[in-house]
C-alpha positions as CSV (number, residue, x, y, z in Angstrom):
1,X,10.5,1.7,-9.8
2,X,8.5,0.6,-12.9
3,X,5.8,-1.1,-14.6
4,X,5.8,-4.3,-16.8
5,X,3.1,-6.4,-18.3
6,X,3.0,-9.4,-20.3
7,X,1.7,-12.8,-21.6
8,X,2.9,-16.3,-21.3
9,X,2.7,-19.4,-23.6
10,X,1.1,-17.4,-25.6
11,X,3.1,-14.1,-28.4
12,X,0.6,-11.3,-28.2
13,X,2.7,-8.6,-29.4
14,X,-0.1,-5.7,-30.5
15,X,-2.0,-6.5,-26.9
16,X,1.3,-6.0,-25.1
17,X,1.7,-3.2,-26.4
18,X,-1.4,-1.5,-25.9
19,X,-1.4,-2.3,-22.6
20,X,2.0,-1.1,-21.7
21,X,1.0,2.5,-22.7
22,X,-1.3,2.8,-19.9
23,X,1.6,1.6,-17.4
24,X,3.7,4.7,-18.6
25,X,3.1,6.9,-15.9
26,X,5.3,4.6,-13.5
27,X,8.5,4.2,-16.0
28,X,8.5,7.7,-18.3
29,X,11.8,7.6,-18.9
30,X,12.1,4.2,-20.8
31,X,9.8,1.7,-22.8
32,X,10.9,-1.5,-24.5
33,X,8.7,-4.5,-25.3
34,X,10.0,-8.5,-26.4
35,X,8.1,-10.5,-28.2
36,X,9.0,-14.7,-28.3
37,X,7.1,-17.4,-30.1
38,X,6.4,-18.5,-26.0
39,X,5.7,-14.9,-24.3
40,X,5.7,-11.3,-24.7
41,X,6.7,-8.6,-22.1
42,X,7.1,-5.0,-21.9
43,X,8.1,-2.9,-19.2
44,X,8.4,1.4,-19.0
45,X,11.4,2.6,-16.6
46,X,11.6,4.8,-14.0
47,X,15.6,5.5,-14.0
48,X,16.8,5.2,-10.3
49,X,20.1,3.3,-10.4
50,X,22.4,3.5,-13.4
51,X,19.9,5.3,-15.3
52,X,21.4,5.1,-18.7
53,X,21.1,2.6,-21.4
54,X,22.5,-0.2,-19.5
55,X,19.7,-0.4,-17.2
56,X,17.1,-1.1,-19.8
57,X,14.2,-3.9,-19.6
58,X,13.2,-6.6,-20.3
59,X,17.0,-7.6,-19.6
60,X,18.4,-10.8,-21.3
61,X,20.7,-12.6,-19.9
62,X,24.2,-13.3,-22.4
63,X,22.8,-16.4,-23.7
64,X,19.3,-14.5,-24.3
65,X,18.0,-17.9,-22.6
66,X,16.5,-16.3,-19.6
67,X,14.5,-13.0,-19.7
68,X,13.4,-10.1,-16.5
69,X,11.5,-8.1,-16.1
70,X,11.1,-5.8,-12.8
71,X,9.9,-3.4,-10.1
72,X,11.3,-2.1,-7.5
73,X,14.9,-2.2,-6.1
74,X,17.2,-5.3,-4.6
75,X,18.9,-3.2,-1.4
76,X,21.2,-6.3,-1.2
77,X,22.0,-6.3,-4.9
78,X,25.8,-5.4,-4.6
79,X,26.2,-8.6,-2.1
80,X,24.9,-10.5,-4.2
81,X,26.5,-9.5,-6.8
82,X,30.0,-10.5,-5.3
83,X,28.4,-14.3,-4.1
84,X,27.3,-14.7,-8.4
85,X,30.6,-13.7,-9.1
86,X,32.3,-16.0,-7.2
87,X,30.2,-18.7,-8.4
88,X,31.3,-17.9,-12.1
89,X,29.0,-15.0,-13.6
90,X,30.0,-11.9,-14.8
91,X,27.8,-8.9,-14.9
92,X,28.1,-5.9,-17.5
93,X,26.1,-3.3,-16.2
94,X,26.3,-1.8,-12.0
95,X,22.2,-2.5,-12.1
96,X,20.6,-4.1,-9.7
97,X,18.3,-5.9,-12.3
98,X,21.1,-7.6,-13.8
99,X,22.0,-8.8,-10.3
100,X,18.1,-10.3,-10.0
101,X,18.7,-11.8,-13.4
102,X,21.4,-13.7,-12.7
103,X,20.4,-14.8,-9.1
104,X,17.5,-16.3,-10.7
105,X,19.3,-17.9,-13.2
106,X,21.6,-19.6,-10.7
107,X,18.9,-20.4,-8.4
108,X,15.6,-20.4,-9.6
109,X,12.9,-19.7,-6.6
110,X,15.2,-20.4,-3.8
111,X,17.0,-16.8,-4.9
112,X,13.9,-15.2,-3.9
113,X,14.2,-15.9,-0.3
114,X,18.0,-14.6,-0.7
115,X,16.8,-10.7,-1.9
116,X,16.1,-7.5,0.7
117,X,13.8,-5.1,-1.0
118,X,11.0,-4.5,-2.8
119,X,10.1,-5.9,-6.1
120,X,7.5,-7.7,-8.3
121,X,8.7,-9.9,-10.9
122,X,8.5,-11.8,-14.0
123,X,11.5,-14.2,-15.3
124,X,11.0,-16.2,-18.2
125,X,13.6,-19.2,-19.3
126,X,12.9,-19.5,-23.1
127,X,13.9,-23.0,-23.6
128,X,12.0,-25.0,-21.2
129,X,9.2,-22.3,-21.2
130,X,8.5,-21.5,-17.6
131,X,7.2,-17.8,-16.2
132,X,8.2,-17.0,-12.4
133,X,6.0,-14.6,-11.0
134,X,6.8,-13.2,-7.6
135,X,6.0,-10.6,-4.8
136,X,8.1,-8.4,-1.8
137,X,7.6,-9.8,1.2
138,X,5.2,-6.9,2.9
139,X,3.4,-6.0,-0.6
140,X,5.4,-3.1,-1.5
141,X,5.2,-3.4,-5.0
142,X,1.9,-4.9,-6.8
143,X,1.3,-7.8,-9.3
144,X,-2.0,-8.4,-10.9
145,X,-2.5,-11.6,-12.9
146,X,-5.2,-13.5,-14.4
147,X,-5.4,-17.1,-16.8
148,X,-7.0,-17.9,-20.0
149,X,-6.4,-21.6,-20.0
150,X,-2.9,-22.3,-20.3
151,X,-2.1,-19.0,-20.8
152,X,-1.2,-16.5,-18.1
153,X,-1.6,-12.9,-18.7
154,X,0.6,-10.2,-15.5
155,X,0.8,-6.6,-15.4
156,X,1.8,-3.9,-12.0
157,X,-1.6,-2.7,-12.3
158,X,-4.7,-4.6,-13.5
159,X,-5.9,-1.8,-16.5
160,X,-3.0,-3.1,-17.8
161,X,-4.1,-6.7,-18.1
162,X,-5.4,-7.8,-21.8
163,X,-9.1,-7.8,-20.9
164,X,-11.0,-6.8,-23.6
165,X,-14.7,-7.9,-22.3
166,X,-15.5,-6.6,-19.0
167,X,-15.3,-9.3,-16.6
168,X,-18.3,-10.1,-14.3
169,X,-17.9,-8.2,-10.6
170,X,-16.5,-10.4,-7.5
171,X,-19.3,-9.7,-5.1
172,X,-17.8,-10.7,-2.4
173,X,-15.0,-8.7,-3.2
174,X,-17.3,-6.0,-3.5
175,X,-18.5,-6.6,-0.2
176,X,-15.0,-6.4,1.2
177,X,-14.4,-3.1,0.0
178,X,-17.6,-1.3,1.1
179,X,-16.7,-2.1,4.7
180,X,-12.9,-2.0,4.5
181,X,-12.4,0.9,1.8
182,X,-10.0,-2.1,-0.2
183,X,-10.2,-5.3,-1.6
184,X,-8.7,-8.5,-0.2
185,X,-4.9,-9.5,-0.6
186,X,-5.5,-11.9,-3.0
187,X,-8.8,-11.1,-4.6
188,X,-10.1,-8.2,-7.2
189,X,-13.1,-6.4,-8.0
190,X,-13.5,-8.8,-11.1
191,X,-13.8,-12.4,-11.4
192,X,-11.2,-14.2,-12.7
193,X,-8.9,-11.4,-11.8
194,X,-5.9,-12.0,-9.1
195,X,-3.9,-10.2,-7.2
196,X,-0.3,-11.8,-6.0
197,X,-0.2,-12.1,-2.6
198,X,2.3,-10.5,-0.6
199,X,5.5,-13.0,-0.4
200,X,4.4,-15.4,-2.9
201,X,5.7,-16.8,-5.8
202,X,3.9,-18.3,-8.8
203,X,5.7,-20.7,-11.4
204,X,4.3,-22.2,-14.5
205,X,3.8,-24.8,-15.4
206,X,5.2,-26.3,-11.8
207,X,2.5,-25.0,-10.1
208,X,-0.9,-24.1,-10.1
209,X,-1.3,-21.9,-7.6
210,X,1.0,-18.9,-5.8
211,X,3.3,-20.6,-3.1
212,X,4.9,-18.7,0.0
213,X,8.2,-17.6,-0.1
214,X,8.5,-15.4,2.5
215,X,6.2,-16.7,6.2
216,X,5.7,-13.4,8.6
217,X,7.3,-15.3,11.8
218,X,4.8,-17.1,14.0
219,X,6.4,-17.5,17.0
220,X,7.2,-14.2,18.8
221,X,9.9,-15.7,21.8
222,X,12.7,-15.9,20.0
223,X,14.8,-13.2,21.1
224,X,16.4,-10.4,18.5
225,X,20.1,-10.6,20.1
226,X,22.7,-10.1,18.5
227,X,21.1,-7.4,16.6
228,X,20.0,-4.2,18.0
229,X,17.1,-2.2,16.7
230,X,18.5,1.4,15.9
231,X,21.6,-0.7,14.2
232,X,19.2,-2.5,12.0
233,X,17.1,0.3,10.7
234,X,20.1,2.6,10.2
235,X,21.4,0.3,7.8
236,X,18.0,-0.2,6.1
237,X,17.5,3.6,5.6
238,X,21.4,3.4,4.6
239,X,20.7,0.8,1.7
240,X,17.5,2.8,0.8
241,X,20.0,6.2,0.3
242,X,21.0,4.4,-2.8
243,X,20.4,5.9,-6.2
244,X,21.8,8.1,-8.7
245,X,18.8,10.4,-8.9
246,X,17.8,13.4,-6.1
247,X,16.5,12.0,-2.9
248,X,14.5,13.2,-0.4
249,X,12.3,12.1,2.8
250,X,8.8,12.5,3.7
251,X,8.3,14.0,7.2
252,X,5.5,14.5,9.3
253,X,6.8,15.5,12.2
254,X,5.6,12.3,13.6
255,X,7.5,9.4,15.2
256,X,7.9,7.2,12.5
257,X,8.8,9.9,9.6
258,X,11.0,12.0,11.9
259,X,13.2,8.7,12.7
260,X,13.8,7.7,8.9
261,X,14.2,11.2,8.3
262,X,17.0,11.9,11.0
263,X,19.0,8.8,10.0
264,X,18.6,9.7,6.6
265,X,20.2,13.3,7.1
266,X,23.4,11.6,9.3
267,X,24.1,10.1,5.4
268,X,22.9,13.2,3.3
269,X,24.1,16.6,3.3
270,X,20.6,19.4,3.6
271,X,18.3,16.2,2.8
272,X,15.3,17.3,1.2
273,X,12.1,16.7,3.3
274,X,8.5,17.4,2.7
275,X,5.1,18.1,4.5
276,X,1.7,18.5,3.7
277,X,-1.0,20.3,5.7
278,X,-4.4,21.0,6.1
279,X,-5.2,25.3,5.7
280,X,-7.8,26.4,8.4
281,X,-8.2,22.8,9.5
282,X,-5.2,22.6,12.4
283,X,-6.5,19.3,14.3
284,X,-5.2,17.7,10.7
285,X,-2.5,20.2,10.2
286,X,1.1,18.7,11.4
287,X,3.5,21.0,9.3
288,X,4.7,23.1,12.4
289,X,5.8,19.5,13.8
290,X,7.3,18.5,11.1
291,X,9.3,22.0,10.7
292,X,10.6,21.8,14.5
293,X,11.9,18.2,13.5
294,X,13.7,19.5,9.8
295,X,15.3,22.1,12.2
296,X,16.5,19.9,14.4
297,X,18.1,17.5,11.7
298,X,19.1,20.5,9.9
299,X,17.2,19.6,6.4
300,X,16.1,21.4,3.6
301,X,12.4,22.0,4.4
302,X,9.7,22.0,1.8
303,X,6.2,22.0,3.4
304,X,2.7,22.4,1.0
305,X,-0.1,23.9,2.4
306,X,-3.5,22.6,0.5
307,X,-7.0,23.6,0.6
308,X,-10.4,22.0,-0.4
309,X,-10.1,23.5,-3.4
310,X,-6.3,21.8,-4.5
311,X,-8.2,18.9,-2.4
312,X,-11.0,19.0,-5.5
313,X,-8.3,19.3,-8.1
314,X,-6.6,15.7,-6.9
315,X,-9.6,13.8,-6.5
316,X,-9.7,13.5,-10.4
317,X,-6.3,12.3,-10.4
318,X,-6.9,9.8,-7.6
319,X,-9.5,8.6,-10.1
320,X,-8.0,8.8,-12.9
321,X,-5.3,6.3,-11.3
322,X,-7.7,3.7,-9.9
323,X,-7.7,0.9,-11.7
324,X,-9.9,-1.0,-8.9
325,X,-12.5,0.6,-6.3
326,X,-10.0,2.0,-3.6
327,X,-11.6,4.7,-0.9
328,X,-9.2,5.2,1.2
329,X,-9.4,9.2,1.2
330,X,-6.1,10.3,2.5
331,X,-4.5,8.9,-0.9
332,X,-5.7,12.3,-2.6
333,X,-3.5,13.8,0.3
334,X,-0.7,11.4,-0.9
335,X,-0.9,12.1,-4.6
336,X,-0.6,16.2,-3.9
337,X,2.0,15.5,-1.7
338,X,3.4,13.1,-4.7
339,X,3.2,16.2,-6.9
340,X,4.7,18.4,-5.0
341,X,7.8,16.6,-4.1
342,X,8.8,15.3,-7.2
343,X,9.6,18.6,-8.4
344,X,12.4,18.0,-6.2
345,X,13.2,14.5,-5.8
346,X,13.0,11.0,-7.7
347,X,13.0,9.3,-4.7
348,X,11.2,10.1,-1.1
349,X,11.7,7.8,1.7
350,X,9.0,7.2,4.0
351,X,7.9,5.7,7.3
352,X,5.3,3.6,6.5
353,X,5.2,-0.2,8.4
354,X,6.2,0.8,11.5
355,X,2.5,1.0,13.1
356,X,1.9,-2.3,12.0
357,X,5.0,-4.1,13.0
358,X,5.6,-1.9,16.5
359,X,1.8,-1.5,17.6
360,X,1.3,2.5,16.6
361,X,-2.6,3.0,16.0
362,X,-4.8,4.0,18.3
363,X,-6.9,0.9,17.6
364,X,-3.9,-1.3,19.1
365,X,-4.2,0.6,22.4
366,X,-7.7,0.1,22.6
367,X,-7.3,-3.8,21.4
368,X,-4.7,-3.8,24.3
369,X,-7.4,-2.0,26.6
370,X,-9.7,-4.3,26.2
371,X,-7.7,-7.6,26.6
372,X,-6.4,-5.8,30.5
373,X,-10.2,-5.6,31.5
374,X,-10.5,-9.2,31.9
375,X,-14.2,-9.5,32.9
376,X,-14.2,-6.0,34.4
377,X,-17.4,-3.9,33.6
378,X,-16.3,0.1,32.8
379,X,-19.2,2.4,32.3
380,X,-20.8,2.6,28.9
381,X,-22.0,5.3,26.6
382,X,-18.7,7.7,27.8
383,X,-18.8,9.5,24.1
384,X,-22.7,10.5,24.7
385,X,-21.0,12.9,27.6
386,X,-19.3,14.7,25.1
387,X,-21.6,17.4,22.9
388,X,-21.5,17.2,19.1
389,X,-21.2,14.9,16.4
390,X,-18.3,12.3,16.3
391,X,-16.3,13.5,13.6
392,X,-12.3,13.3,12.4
393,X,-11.9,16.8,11.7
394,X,-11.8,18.1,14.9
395,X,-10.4,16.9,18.7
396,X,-13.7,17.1,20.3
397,X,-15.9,14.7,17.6
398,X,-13.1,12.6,17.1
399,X,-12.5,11.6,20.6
400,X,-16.2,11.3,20.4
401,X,-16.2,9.2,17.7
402,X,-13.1,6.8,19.5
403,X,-14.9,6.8,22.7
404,X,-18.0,5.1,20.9
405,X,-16.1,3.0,19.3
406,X,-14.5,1.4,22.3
407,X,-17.9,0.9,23.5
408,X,-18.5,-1.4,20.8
409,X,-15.2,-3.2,20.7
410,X,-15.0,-3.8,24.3
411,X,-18.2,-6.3,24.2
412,X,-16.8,-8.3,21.9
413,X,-14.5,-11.1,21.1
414,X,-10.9,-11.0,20.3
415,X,-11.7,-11.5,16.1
416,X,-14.4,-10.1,16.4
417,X,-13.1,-7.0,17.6
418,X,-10.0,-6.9,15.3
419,X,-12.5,-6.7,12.0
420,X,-15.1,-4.1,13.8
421,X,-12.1,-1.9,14.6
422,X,-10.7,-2.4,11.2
423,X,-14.5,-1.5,9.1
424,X,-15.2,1.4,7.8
425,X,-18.7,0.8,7.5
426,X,-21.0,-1.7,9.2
427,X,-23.8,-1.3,6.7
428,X,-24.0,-4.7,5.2
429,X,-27.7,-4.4,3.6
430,X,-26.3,-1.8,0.8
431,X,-25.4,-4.8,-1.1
432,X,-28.6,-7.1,-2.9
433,X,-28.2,-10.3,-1.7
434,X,-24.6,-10.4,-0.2
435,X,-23.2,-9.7,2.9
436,X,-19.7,-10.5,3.8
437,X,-19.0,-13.5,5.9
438,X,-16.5,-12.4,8.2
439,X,-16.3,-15.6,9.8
440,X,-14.7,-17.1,6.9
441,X,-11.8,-14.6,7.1
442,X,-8.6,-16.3,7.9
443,X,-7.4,-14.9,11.4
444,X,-4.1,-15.7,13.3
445,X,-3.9,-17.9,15.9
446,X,-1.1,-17.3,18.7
447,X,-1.1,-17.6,22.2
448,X,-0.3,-14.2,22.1
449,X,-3.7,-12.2,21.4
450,X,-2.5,-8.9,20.7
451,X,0.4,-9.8,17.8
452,X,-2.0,-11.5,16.4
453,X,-3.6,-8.1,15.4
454,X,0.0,-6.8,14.3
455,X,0.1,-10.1,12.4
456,X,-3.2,-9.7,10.8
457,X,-2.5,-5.8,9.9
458,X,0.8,-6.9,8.4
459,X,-1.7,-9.8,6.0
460,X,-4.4,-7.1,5.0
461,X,-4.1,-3.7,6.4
462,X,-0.3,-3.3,5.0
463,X,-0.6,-4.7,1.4
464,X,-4.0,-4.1,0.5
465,X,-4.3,-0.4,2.0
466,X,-0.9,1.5,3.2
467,X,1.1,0.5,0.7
468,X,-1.1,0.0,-2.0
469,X,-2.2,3.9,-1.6
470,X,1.6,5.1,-1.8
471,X,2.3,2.7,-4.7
472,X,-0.6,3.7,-6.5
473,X,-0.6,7.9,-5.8
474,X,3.5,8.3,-5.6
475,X,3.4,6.2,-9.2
476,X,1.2,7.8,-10.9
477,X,3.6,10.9,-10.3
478,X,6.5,8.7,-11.3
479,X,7.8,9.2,-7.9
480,X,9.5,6.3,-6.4
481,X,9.0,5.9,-2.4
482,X,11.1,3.4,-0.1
483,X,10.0,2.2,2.8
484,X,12.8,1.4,5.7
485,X,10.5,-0.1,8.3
486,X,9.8,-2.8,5.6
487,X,13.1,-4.1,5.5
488,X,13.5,-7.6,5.8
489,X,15.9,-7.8,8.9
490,X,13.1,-5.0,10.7
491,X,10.1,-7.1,10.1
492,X,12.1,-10.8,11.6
493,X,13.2,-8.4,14.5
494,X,9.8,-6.7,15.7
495,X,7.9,-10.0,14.8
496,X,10.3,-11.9,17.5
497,X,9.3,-10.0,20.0
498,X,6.4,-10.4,22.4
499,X,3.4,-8.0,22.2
500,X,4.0,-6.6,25.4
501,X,7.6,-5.1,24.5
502,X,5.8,-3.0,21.3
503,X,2.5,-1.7,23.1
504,X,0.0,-1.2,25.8
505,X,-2.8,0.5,26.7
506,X,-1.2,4.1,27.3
507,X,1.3,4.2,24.5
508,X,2.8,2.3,21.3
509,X,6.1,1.6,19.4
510,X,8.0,1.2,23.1
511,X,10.8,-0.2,21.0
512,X,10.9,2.6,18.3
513,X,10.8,5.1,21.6
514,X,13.4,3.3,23.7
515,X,16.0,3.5,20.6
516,X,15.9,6.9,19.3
517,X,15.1,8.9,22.2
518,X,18.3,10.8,21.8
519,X,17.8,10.9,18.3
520,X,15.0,13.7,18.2
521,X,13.3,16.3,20.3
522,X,11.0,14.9,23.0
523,X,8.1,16.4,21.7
524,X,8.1,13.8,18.9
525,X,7.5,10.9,21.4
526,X,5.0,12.5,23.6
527,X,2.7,13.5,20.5
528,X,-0.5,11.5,20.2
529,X,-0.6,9.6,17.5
530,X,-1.7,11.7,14.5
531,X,-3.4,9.7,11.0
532,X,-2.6,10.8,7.8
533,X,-6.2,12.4,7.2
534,X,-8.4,15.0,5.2
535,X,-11.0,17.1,5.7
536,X,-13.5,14.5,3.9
537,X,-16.2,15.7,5.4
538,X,-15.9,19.2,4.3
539,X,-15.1,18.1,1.0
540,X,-18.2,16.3,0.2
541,X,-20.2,18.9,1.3
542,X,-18.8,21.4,-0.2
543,X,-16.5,21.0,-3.4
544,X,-18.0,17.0,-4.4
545,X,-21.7,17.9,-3.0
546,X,-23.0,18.0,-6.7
547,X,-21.6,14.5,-7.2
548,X,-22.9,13.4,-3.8
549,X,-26.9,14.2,-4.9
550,X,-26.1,12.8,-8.3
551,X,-25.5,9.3,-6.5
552,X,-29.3,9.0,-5.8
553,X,-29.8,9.0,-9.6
554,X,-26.7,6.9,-10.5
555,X,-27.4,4.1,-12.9
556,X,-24.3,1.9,-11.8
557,X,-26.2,1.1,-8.7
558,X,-27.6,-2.0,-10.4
559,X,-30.5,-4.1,-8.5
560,X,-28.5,-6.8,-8.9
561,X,-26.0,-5.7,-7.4
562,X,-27.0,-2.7,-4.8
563,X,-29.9,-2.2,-2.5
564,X,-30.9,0.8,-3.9
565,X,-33.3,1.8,-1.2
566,X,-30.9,1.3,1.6
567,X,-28.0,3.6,-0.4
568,X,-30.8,6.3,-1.1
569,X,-31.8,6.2,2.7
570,X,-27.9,6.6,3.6
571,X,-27.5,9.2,1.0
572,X,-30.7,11.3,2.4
573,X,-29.0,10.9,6.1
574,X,-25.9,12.1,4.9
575,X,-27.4,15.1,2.9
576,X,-29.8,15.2,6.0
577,X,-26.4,16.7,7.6
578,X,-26.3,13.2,9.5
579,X,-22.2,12.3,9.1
580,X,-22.1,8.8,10.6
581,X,-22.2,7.6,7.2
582,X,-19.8,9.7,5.7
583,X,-16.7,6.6,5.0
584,X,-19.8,4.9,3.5
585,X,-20.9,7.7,1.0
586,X,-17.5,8.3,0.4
587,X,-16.9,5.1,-0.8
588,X,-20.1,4.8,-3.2
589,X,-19.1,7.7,-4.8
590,X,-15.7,5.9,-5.4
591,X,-17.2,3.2,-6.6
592,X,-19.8,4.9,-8.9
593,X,-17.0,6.9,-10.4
594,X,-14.7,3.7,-11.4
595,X,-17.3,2.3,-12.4
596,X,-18.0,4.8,-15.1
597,X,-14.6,5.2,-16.3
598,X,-14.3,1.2,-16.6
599,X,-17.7,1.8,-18.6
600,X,-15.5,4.1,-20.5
601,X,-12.6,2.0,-20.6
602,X,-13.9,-1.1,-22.6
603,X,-16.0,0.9,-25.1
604,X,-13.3,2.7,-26.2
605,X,-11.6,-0.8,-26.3
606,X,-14.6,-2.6,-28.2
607,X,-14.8,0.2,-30.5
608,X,-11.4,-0.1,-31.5
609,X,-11.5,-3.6,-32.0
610,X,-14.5,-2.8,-34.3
């Protein structure tokens, strides 16, 4: 994995440049730039695959006509490679980038749909002086890009973009990401700033606007025969055990970790896995699970035990590496875990994807709860029984919290339901004058109600929060993760299959369960699902409560953009000991502290300039 940004119709060497030094967390062991009368580009390596010279970018091609440079890995590369060669090219390095060059080059777009993996892109063809930007099919791998007339500007992460003046803030936007924790798929918190949507492709000066390469399958009847399910992802973790760099495997202990995990040690001899866990909180502590799995695979254990002071420690790096408001809190669990692992590894497998292809939250259960009732009326107010606060820290408050929930969700439509399960905060008066129209969302429209949530979690939830958090924290650690369930051939087979074969009311992932029952201990399917949490509560009153009061005083919260009154009144609750607006607070905090390092950001920029 890497980082690349550049310009197009445009040389603007010195920019380039600068802006490439703030992408060299993602690629430390490598940084080249090329600069054209038509574009520039530079890109910082991560060294995965033949990590010496030869795997250098930007890559030329022989007749330095056509120029890449790129992110991620093709899993399919080494096919590929033997259709190219067949077709005439030869290839002087074993890199997978060379492969992508030359696919391109014989192909144009139409190679995209052709590659398995993950990968942004941009390929340039000097002579005719066209730019192809284009994105994974799930998102794995980000692209920002923004246009200044008829020049484009792209980078893997948007403080890398040439802005020099900050750009006005995308309210709606905004909006978006106080109730979701993110920002849309294809939106920003800037104006004028884009993000590449997952499975698009953008070519200039063809097209004005990103085109789909890649359509998440709309029809779910089809059948998967021939292939079978535990065939299909053992070959996807196989491609993913690629790399001439030590590799390891994130485990859990839960279902979906503990499955990549096993099939990744029938391929590695003592594979390296890791855990994280919670001390003194044990309702978010799975590290005795995921020790009974490594046993049972017979992996080399590694399991890191945090507490809220290492908790305090990574929240400055989880700001440090936001380049866009982002609050969703279990990514400061991700970058310690980042950290930790590669001090062992270059690479970590993961098993993010398979809730939202196979139906694994706890929210898809309830969604399928409530489509069974059918005009039946079941008692209300079922979480007031139980005493206490709702709360995610403990069993008690957060079935509490679930239970209430549900109470909500069950009055309410099918859309409707999906985006109140999916908020983080229903407080839409915290902004001045906007609220944000759910109703011009774009939701799916099968026959089949409940993969149309999978569907819609596989267009927002996947790209714009899973797999933008483990992008974001593994990079910043230069840690490259892979992500099995996200393989190509996976995603075609759960997304043929009709809701009712991935989930009900009383479990999810039927599919995942039926397959690899004999591959682990039955301990690991009868576990309730278990998010990937922290103790946020306990952190922002105790280690962050200083920055917490300090909100109430915080000049970012513009009139023009905020309701101040209505954030103090949260605030007070919250300080009050009130904790229903703790995802709320959370998330102003995260925005007020962006916010004053972007502040920081472009005076240092306009002072340089000066």
């Amino acid at each position: 994995m890497c980082g690349f940004t550049g310009t197009w119709n445009q040389r603007n060497e010195t920019t380039v440049e600068r802006c490439l030094n703030s992408l060299s967390h993602r690629g430390p062991d490598a940084q080249q730039s090329v600069h054209t009368p038509l574009f520039s580009v530079g890109h910082c390596r991560l060294a995965v695959i033949a990590p010496d010279a030869t795997g250098k970018q930007p890559m030329w091609d022989t007749d330095k006509r056509f120029l890449l440079a790129f992110n991620g890995e093709i899993y399919n590369y080494r096919a590929l490679r033997v259709e190219l060669r067949n077709l005439g090219h030869a290839f002087h390095t074993q890199t997978d980038t060379e492969v992508l060059l030359y696919a391109l080059k014989q192909w144009g777009h139409e190679a995209i749909s052709k590659l398995n993996g993950c990968f942004a892109f941009a390929f340039f063809d000097a002579i005719r002086n066209t730019v192809l930007l284009a994105r994974d099919q799930a998102g794995i791998k980000p692209l920002y890009y923004m246009k200044d007339g008829d020049v484009l500007h792209f980078s893997s992460e948007l403080k890398a973009l040439p802005i020099t003046s900050r750009p006005a803030i995308n309210k709606q936007a905004l909006g978006h990401f106080l109730q979701f924790t993110y920002t849309s798929a294809s939106e920003t918190i800037y104006e004028g700033v884009f993000k590449l949507k997952a499975g698009h492709y953008l070519e200039l000066p063809t097209a004005e606007a990103p085109l789909p390469w890649f359509k998440l399958k709309q029809s779910f009847t089809a059948p998967p025969a021939p292939f079978r399910l535990d065939a299909l992802l053992e070959s996807a973790v196989q491609d993913r055990l690629i790399a001439d760099v030590p590799l390891g495997s994130f485990l859990s202990g839960g279902m979906d970790s503990s499955i990549i995990a096993a099939l990744a040690s029938k391929n590695v001899q003592r594979l390296n896995t890791f855990s994280i866990g919670f001390s003194g909180k044990e309702f978010l502590d799975e590290t005795e699970d995921a020790k009974r799995v490594a046993d049972h695979i017979g992996s080399n254990h590694h399991s890191f035990h945090l507490n809220l002071t290492d908790l305090e420690e990574h929240v400055s790096l989880f700001f440090e590496a936001l380049d866009e408001p982002f609050a969703d809190s279990s990514s400061i669990a991700v970058s310690y875990l980042s950290a930790q692992t590669k001090k062992h590894v270059t690479v970590a497998l993961s098993g993010d994807g398979a809730d939202e292809l196979f139906g694994g939250y706890r929210k898809h259960q309830a969604h399928a709860f409530a489509a069974s009732l059918k005009g039946q009326i079941i008692p209300s107010g079922l979480g007031k029984l139980i005493p206490g606060t709702s709360s995610r820290e403990d069993r008690r408050g957060n079935l509490k919290r679930q239970l209430e929930r549900f109470d909500q969700a069950k009055r309410l439509n099918e859309k409707d339901r999906y985006y109140y399960l999916a908020r983080f905060s229903e407080k839409k008066n915290v902004l001045s004058t906007v609220t944000f129209p759910l109703q011009e969302l774009e939701y799916p429209s099968l026959e089949d109600q409940l993969n149309n949530v999978l569907l819609q979690d596989q267009l927002r939830v996947l790209p714009c929060d899973m797999l933008h958090k483990v992008d974001l924290m593994s990079m910043h650690h230069a840690l490259e993760v892979r992500t099995p369930f996200l393989d190509k051939r996976v995603i075609y087979y759960a997304n043929a299959l009709p809701s009712a074969q991935k989930f009900n009311k009383k479990e999810g992932k039927l599919p995942l369960r039926k397959a690899f029952q004999s591959l682990l201990p039955e301990f690991v399917f009868e576990k309730k699902k278990h998010g990937f949490e922290i103790p946020l509560e306990s952190l922002l009153r105790g280690p962050l409560l200083s920055k917490i009061e300090g909100l109430k005083s915080a000049d970012v919260f513009s009139s023009e953009l905020f309701n101040i009154a209505a954030i103090n009144g949260y605030l007070n609750a919250f300080l009050d000991g009130q904790n229903e607006h703790t995802s709320l607070v959370w998330s102003l905090l995260v925005y007020a502290e962006w916010d004053r390092k972007e502040t920081a950001r472009f005076e240092s920029l306009k002072t340089r300039k000066e």
